[in-house]
N, C-alpha and C positions, 0 to 999 in steps of 0.2 A: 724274448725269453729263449734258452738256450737250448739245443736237447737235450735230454735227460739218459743216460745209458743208466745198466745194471752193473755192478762189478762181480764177475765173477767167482771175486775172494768171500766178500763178507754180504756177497746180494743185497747191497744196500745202490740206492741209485742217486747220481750226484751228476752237476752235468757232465758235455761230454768234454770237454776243455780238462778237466781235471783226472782223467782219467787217460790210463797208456793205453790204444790200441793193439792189436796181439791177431795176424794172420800166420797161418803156416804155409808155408813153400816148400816143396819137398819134404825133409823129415826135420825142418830147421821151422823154430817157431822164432818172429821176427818184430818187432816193433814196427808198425806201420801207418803210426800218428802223422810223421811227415815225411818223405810225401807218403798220401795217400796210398797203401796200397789196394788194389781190388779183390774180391775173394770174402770167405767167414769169416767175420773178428770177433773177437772177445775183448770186453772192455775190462781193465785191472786198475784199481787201484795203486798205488807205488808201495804202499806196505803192507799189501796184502798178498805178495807170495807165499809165504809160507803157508794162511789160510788156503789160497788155492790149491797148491801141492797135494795139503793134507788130503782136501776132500776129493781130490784128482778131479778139480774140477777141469784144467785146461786138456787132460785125456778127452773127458766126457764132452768138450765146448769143441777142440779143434779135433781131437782124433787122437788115437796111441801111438808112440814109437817116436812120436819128436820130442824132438832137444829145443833148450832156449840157448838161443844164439850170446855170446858172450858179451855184447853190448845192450843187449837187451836186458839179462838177468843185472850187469849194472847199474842199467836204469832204474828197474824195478827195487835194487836193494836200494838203492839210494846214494848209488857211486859213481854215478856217472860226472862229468865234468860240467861248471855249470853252462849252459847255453845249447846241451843236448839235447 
């Protein structure tokens, strides 16, 4: 059986395979499904940014004042290229 994470956006929990990882470095919030990064993550859903946002969850999970890195906010909308 897989592990189970939460998603941030819509607090539902699904394993962790299907969910994007989400660490902050500096004031740069980052994608850290592969590699691994170390540090506090938050688990997202892919179409649940916006849920997120609204509730300021990723404020409240990683900290204020960072930004999602432009590959990463790709990911999550669903633009990234396939094999990302």
């Amino acid at each position: 059986m897989e592990p189970q994470r939460t998603c941030i956006g819509c607090r539902r929990r699904d394993d962790q395979s299907r969910l994007v990882r989400i660490v902050r470095i500096g004031d740069v919030l980052v994608d850290a499904t592969r590699p691994r990064l170390e540090g506090r993550g938050a688990y997202l859903h892919r179409g649940c940014l916006d849920v997120a946002m609204k509730r300021q969850a990723l404020r409240r999970v990683l900290g204020g004042g960072a930004k999602l890195s432009e590959a990463l906010e790709r990911r999550l909308r669903g633009d990234a290229p396939v094999g990302y």
